[in-house]
MIMAR-646566 format. One record per atom (N, C-alpha, C): residue in one letter; x, y, z. Coordinates in Angstrom, 3 decimals. Atoms other than C-alpha are relative to their C-alpha. Layout:
% residues N
R aa     east    north       up
R  A        X        Y        Z
...
//
This chain:
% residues 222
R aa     east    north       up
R  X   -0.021    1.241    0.793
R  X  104.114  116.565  115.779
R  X   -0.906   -1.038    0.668
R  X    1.000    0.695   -0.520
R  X  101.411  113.930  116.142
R  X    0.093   -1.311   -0.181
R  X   -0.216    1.466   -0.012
R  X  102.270  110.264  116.697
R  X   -0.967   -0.852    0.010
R  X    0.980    0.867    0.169
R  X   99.905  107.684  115.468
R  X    0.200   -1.193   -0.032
R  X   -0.720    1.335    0.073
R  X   99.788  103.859  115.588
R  X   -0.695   -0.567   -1.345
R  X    0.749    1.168    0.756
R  X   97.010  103.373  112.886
R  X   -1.175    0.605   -0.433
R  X    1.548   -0.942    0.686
R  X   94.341  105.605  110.303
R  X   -0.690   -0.999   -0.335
R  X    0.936   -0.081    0.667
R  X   92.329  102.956  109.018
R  X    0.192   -2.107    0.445
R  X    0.199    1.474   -0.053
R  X   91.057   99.376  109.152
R  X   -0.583   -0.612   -0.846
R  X    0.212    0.507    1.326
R  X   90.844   96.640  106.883
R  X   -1.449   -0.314    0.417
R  X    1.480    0.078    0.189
R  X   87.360   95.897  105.717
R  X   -0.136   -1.125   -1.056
R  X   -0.365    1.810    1.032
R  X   87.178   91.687  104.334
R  X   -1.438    0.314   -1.304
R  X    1.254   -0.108    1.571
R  X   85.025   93.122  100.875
R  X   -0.232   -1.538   -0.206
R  X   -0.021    1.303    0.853
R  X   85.838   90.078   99.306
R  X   -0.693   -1.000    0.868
R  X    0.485    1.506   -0.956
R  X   84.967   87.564  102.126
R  X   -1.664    0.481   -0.231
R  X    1.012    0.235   -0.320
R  X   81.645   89.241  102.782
R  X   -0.941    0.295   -1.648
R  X    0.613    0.655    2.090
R  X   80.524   89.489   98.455
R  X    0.017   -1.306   -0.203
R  X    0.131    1.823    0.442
R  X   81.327   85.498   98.797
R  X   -0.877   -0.386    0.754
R  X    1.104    0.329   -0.902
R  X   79.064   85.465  101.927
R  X   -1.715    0.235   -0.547
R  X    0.896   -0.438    1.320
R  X   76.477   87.102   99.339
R  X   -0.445   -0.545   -0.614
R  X   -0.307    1.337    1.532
R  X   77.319   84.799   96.643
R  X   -0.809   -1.155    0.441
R  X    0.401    0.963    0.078
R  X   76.529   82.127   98.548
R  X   -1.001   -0.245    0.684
R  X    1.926   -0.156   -0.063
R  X   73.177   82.892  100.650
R  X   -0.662    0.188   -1.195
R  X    0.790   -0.306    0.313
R  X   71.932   84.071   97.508
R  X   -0.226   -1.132   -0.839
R  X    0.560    1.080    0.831
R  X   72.498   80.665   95.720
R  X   -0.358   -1.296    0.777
R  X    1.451    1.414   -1.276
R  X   71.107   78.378   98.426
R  X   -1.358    0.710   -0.107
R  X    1.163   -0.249   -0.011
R  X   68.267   80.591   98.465
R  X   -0.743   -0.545   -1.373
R  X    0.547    0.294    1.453
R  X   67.497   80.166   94.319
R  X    0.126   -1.549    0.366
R  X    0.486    1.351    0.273
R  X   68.040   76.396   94.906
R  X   -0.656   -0.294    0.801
R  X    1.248    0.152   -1.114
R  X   65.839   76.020   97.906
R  X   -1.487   -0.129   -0.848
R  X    1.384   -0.981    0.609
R  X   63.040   78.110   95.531
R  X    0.099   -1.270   -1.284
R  X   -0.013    1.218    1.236
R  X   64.096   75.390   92.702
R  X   -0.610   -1.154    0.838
R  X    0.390    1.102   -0.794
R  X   63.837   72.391   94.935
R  X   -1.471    0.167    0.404
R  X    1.185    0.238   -0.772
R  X   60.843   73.466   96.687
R  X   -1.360   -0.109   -1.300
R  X    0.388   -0.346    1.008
R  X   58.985   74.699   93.238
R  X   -0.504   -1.583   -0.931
R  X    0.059    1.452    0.618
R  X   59.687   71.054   91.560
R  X   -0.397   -1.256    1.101
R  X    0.506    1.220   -0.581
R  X   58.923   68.916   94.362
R  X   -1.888    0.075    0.074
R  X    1.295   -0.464    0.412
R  X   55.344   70.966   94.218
R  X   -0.599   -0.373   -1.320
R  X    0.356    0.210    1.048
R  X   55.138   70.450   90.535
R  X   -0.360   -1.991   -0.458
R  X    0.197    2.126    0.157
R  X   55.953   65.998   90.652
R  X   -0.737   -0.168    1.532
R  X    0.412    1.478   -0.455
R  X   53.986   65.239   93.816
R  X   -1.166   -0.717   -0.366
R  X    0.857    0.749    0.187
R  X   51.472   62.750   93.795
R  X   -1.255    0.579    0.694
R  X    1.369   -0.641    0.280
R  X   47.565   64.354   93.012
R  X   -0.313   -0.733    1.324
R  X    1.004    0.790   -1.277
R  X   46.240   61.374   95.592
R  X    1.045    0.048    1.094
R  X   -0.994    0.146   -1.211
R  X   49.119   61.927   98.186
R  X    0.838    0.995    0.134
R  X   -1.023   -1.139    0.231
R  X   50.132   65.380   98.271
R  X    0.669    0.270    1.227
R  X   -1.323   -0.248   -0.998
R  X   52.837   66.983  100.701
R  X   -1.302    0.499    1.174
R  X    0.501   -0.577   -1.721
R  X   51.458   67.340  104.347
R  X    0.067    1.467    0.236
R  X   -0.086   -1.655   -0.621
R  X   50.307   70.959  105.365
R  X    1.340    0.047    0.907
R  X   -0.735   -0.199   -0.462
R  X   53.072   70.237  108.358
R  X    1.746    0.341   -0.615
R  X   -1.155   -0.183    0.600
R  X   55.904   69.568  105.898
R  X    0.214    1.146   -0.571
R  X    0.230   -1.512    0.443
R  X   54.926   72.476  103.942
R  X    0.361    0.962    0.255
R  X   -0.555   -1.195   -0.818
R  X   55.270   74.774  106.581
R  X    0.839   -0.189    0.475
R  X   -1.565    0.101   -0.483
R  X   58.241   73.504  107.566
R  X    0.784    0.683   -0.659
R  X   -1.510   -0.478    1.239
R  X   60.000   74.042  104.267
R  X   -0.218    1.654   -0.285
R  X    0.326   -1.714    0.397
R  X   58.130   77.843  104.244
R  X    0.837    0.594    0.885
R  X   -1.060   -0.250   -1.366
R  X   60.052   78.019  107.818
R  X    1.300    0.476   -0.608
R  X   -1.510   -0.034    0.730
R  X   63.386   77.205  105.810
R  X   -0.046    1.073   -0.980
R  X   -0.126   -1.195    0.534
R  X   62.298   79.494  103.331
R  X    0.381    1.213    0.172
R  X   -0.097   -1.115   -1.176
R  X   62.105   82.326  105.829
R  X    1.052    0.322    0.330
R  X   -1.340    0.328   -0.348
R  X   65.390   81.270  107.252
R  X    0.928    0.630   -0.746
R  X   -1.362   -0.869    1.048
R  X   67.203   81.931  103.921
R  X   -0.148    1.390   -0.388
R  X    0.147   -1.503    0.550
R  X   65.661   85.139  102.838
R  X    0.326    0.887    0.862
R  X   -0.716   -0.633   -0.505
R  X   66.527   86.340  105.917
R  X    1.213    0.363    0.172
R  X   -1.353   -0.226   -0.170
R  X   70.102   85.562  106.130
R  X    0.751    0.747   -1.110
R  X   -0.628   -0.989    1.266
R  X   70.209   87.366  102.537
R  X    0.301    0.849    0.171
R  X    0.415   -1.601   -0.265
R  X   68.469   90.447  104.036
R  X    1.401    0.359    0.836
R  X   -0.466   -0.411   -1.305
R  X   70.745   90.433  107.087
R  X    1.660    0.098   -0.874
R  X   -1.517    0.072    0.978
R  X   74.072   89.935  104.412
R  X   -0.130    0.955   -0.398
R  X    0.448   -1.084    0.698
R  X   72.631   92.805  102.249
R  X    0.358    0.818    0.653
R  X   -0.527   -0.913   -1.236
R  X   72.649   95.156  105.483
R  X    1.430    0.159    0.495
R  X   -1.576    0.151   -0.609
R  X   76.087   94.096  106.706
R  X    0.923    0.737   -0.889
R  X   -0.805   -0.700    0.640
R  X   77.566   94.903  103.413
R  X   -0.237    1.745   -0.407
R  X    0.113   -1.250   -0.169
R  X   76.074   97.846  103.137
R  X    0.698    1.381    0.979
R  X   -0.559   -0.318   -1.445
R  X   77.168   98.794  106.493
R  X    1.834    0.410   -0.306
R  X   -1.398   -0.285    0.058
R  X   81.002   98.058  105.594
R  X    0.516    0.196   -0.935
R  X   -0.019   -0.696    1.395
R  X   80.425   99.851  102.210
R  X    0.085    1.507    0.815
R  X    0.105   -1.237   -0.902
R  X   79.532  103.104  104.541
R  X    1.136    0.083    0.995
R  X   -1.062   -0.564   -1.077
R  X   82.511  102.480  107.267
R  X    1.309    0.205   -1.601
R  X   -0.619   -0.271    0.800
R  X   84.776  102.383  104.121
R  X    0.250    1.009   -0.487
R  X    0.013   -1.252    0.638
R  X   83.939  105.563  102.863
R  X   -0.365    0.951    1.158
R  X   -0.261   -0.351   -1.178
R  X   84.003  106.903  105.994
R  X    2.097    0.030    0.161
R  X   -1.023    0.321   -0.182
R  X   87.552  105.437  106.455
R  X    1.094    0.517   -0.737
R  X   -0.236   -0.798    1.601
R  X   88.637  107.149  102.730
R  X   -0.137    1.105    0.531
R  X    0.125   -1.716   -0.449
R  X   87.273  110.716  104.529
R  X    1.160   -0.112    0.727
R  X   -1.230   -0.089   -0.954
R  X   89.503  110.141  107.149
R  X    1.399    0.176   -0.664
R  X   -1.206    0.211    0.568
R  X   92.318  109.249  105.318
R  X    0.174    1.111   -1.093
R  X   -0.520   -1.795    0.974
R  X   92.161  112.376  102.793
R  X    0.622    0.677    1.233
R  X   -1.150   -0.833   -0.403
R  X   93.097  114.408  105.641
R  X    1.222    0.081   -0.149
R  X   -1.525    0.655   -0.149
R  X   96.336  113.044  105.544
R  X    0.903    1.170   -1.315
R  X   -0.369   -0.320    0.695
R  X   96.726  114.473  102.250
R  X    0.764    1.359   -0.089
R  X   -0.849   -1.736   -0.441
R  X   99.789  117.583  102.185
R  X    0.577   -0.472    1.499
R  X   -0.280   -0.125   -1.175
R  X  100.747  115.967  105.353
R  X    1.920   -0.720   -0.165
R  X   -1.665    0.520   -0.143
R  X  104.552  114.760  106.224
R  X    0.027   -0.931    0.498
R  X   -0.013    1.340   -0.674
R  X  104.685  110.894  107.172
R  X    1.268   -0.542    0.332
R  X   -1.019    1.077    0.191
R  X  106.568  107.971  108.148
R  X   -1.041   -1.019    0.326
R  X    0.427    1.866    0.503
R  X  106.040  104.254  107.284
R  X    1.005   -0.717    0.475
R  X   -0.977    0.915   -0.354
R  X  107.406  101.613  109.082
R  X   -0.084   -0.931   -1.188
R  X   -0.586    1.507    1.172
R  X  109.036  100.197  106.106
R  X    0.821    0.715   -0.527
R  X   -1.130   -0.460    0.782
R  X  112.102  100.407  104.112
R  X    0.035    0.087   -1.497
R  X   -0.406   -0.015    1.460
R  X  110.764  101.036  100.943
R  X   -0.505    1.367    0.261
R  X    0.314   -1.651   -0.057
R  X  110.239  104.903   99.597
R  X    0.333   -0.412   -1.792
R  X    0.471   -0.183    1.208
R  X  109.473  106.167   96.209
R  X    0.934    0.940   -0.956
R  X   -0.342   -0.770    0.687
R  X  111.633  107.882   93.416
R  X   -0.535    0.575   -0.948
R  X    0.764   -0.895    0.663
R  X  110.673  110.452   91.122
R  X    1.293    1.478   -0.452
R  X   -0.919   -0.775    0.224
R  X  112.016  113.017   89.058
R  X    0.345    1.652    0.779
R  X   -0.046   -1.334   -0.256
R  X  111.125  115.920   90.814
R  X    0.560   -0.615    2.105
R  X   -0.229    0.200   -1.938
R  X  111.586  113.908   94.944
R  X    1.186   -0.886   -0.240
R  X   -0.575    0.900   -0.225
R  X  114.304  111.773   95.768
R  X   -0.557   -1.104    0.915
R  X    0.126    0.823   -0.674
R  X  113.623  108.900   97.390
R  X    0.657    0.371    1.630
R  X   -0.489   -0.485   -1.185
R  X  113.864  109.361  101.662
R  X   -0.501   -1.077    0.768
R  X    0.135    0.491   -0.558
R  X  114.131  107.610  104.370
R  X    0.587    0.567    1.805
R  X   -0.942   -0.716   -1.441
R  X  115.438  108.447  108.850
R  X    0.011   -1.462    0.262
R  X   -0.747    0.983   -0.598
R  X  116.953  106.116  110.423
R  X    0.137    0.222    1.209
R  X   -0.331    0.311   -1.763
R  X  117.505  105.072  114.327
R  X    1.657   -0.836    0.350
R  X   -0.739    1.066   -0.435
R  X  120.859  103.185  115.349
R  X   -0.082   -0.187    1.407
R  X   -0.263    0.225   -1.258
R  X  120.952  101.139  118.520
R  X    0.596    0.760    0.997
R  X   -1.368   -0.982   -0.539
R  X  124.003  103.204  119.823
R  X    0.486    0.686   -0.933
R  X   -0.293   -1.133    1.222
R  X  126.061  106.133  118.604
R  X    1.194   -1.108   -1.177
R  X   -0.666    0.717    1.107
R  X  127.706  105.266  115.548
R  X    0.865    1.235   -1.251
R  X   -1.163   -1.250    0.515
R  X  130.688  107.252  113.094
R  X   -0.561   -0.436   -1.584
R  X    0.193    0.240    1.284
R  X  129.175  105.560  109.785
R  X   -0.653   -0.791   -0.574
R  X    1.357    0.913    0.718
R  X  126.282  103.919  107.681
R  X    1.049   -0.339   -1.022
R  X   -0.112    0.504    1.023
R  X  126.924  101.512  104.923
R  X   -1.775   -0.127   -0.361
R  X    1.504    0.044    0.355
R  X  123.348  102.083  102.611
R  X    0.594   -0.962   -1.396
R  X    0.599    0.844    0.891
R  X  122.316   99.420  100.393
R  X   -0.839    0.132   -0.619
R  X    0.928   -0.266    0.713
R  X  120.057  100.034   97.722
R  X   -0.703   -0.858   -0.756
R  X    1.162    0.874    1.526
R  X  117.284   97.751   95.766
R  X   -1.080    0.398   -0.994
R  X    1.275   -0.251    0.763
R  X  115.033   97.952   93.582
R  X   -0.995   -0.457    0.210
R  X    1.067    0.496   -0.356
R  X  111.789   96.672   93.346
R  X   -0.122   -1.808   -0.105
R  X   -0.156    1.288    0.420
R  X  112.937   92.887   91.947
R  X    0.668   -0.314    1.361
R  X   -1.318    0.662   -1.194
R  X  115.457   92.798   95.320
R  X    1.141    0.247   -0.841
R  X   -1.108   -0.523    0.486
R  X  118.346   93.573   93.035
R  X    0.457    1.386    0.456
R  X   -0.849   -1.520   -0.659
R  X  121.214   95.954   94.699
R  X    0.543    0.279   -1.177
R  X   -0.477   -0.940    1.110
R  X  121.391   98.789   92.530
R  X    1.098    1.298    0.620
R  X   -1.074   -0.173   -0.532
R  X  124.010  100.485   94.449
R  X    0.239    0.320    2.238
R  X   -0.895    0.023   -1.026
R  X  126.017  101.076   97.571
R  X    1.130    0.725    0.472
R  X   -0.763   -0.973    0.099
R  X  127.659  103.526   99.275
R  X    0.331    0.274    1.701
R  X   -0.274   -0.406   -1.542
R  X  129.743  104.665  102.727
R  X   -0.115    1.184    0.597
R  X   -0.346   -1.483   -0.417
R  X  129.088  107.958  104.566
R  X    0.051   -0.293    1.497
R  X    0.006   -0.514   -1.046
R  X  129.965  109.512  107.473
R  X   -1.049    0.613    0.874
R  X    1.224   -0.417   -0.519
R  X  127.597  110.337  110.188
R  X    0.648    0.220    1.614
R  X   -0.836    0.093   -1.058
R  X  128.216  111.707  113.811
R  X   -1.282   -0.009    0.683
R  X    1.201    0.511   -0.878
R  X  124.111  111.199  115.173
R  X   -0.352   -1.479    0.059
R  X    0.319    1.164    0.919
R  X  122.782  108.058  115.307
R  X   -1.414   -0.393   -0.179
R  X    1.386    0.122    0.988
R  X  119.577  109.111  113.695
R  X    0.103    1.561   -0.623
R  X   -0.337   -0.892    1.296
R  X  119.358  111.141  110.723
R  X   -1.399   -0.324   -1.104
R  X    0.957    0.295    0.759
R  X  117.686  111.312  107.543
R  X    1.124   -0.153   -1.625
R  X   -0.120    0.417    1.364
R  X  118.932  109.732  103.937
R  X   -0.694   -0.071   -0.637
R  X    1.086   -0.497    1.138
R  X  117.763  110.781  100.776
R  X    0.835   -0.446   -1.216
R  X   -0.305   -0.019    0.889
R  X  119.007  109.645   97.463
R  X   -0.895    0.102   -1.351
R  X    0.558   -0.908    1.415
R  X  118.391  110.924   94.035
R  X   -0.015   -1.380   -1.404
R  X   -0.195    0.664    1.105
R  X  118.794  107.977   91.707
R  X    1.380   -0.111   -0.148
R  X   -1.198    0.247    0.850
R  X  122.415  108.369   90.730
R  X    0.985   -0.991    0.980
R  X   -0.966    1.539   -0.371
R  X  124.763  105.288   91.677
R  X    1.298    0.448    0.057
R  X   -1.665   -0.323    0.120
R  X  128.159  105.291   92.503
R  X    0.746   -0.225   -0.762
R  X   -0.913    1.029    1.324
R  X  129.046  103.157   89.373
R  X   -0.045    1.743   -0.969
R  X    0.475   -1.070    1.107
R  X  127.481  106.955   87.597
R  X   -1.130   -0.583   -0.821
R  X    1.120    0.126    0.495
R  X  124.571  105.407   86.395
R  X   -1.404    0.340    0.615
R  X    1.542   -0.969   -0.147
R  X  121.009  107.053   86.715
R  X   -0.903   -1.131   -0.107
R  X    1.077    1.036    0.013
R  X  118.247  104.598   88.017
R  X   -1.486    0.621   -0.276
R  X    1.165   -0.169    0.119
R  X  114.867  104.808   87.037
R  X   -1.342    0.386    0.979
R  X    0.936   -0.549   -1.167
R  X  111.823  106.663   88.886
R  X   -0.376   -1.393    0.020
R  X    0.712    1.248   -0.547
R  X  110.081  103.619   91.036
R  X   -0.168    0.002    1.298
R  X   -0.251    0.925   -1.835
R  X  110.232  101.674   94.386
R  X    1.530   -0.571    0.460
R  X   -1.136    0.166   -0.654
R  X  113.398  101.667   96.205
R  X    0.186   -0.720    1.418
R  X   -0.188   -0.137   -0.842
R  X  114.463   99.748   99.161
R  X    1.786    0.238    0.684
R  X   -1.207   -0.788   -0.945
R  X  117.096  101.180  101.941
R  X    0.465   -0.933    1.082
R  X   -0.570    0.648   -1.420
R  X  119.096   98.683  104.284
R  X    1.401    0.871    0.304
R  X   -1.373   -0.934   -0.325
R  X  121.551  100.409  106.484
R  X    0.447   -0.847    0.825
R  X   -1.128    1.149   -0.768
R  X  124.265   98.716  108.308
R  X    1.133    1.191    0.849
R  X   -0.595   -1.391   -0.784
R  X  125.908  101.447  111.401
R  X    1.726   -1.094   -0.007
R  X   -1.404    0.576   -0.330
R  X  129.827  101.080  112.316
R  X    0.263    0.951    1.417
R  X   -0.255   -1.147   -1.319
R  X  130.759  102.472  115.734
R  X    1.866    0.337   -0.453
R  X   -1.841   -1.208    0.211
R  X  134.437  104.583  115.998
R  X    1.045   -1.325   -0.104
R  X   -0.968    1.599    0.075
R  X  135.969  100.642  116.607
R  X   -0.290   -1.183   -1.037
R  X    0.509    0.906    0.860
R  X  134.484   99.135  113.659
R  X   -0.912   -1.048    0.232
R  X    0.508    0.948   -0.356
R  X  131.890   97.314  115.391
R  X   -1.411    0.224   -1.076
R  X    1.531   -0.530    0.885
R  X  128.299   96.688  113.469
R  X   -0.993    0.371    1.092
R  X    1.120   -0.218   -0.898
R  X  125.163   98.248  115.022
R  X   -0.798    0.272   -0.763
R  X    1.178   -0.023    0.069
R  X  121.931   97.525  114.371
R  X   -0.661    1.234   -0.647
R  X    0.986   -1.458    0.652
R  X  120.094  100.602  112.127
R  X   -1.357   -0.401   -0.377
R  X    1.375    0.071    0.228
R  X  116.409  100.867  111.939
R  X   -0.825    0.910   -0.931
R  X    0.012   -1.116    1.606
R  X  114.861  102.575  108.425
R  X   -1.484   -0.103    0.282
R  X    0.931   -0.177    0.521
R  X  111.751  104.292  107.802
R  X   -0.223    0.467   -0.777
R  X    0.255   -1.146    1.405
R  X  110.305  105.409  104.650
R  X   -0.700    1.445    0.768
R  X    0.266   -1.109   -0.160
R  X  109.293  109.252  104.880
R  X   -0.251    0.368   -1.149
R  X    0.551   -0.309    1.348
R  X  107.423  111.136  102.202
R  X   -1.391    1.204    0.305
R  X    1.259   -0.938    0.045
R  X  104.398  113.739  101.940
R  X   -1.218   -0.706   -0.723
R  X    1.570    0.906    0.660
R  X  101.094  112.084  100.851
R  X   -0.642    1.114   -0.642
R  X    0.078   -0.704    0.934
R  X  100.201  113.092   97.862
R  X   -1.736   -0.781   -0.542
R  X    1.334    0.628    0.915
R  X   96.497  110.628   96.834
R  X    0.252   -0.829    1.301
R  X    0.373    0.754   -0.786
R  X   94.371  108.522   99.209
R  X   -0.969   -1.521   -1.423
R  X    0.549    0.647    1.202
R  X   93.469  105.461   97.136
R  X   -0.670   -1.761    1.055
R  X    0.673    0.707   -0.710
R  X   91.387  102.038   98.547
R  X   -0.205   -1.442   -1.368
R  X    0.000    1.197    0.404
R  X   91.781   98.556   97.319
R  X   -0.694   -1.341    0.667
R  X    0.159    1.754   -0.952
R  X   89.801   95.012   98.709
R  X   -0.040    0.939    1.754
R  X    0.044   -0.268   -1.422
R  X   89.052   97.377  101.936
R  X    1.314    0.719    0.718
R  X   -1.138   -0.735   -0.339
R  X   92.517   98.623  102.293
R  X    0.527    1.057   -0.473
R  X   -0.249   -1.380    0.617
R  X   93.411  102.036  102.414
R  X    1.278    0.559   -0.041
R  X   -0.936   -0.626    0.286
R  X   96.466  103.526  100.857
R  X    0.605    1.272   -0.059
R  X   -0.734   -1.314    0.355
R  X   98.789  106.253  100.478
R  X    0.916    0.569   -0.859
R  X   -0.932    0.126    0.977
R  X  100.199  107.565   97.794
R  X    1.027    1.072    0.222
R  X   -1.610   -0.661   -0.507
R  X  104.110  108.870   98.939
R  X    0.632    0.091   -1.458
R  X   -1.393    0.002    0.705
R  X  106.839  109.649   96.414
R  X   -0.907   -0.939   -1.836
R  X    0.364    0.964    0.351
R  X  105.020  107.939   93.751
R  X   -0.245   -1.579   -0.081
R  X   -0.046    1.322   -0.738
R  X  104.289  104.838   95.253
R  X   -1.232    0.026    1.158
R  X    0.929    0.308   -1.385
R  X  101.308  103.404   97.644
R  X    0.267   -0.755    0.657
R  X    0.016    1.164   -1.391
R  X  101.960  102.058  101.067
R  X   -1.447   -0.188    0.808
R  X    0.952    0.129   -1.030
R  X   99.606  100.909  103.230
R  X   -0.371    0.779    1.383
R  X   -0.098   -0.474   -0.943
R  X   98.018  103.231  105.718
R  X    0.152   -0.221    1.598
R  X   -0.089    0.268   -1.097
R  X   98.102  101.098  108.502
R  X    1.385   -0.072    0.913
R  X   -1.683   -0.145   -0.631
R  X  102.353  101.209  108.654
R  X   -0.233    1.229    0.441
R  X   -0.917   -1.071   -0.524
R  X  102.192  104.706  109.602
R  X    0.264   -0.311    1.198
R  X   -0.668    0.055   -1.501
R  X  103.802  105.465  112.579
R  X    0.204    1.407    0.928
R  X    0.279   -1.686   -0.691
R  X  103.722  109.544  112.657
R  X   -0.369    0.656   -1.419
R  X    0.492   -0.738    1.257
R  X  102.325  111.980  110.645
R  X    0.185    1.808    0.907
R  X   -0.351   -1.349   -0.601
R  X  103.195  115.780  111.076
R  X   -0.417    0.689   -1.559
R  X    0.728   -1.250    1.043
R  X  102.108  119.108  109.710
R  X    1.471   -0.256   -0.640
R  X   -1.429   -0.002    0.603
R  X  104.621  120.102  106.505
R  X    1.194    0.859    0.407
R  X   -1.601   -1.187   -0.621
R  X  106.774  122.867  108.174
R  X    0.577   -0.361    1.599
R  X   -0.742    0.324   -1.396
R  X  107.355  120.985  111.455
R  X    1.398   -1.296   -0.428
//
């Protein structure tokens, strides 16, 4: 089993397309400005060769900082898809996500393992949905105090929740009724590598987390 802290890094698209945006419209008004002050000056008093080449200087200035924007994004257009190869491997693999949400579906149940502080005789699981509404709640017995919980949709009331996004709070009891501390991770098999604004996803259980929660990733038969 192969413990990881972290497949992929964000990549600010958006910031550097506004960095884009906006060298490329100082440059057009520069080319305006300079264009019209050429067109009104005065026949008997035209612009000084020195000024001239000043403002060709500034010219220079901006077209470069276009070029050098152009390159950059290019650049973190290529680590991106780079970052996307990487992250297919993943795909068929067995994870965990530090987070307490996990994915239902008709054919997976929703899963999650758990850690408690100390040993403990019994979880209370809490269930939400994706609004934060507890859609049910339930007590079992447990004699590790780490394990793995899996539920299927069906509620203790007997009602059947809908495939989605589930989250899992657990609450331990030791043999004297004391509370202890439980720590939840989602778990799931990655099923689609998908990439949003530079950030690369995973698609678990039906549902995408973010690849940067993992926390382990293992072959599927270990």
């Amino acid at each position: 089993m192969t413990n990881i802290a972290s497949t992929t890094a964000t990549l600010p698209a958006a910031a550097q397309s506004a960095a884009l945006t906006k060298s490329s419209a100082d440059f057009n008004m520069f080319l305006k400005l300079l264009t019209t002050q050429m067109q009104n000056q005065d026949p008997l008093d035209p612009m000084e060769t020195s000024e001239y080449t000043q403002q060709l200087v500034q010219y220079s200035q901006v077209e470069q900082t276009i070029q050098q924007t152009e390159t950059l994004k290019s650049i973190l257009s290529s680590l991106s898809t780079q970052d996307m190869a990487q992250a297919s491997s993943l795909i068929g693999r067995d994870v965990v996500f530090a987070s307490a949400q996990s994915g239902l579906t008709a054919a997976t149940p929703a899963a999650w393992s758990y850690q408690a502080e100390r040993p403990i005789t019994s979880l209370v699981a809490t269930i939400s949905d994706a609004s934060g509404k507890v859609v049910d709640t339930r007590t079992i017995t447990v004699e590790e105090k780490s394990g793995r919980f899996s539920w299927d949709g069906n509620a203790t009331t007997g009602a059947k929740l809908p495939e989605g996004q589930y989250a899992l709070a657990l609450l331990g009891r030791d043999n004297a009724g004391n509370d202890v501390k439980v720590n939840v991770n989602s778990i799931g098999k990655v099923r689609e590598v998908t990439t949003a604004s530079g950030v690369i996803n995973l698609g678990v259980n039906g549902i995408e987390l973010p690849a940067s929660s993992l926390v382990k990733v293992a072959q599927p038969d270990e």
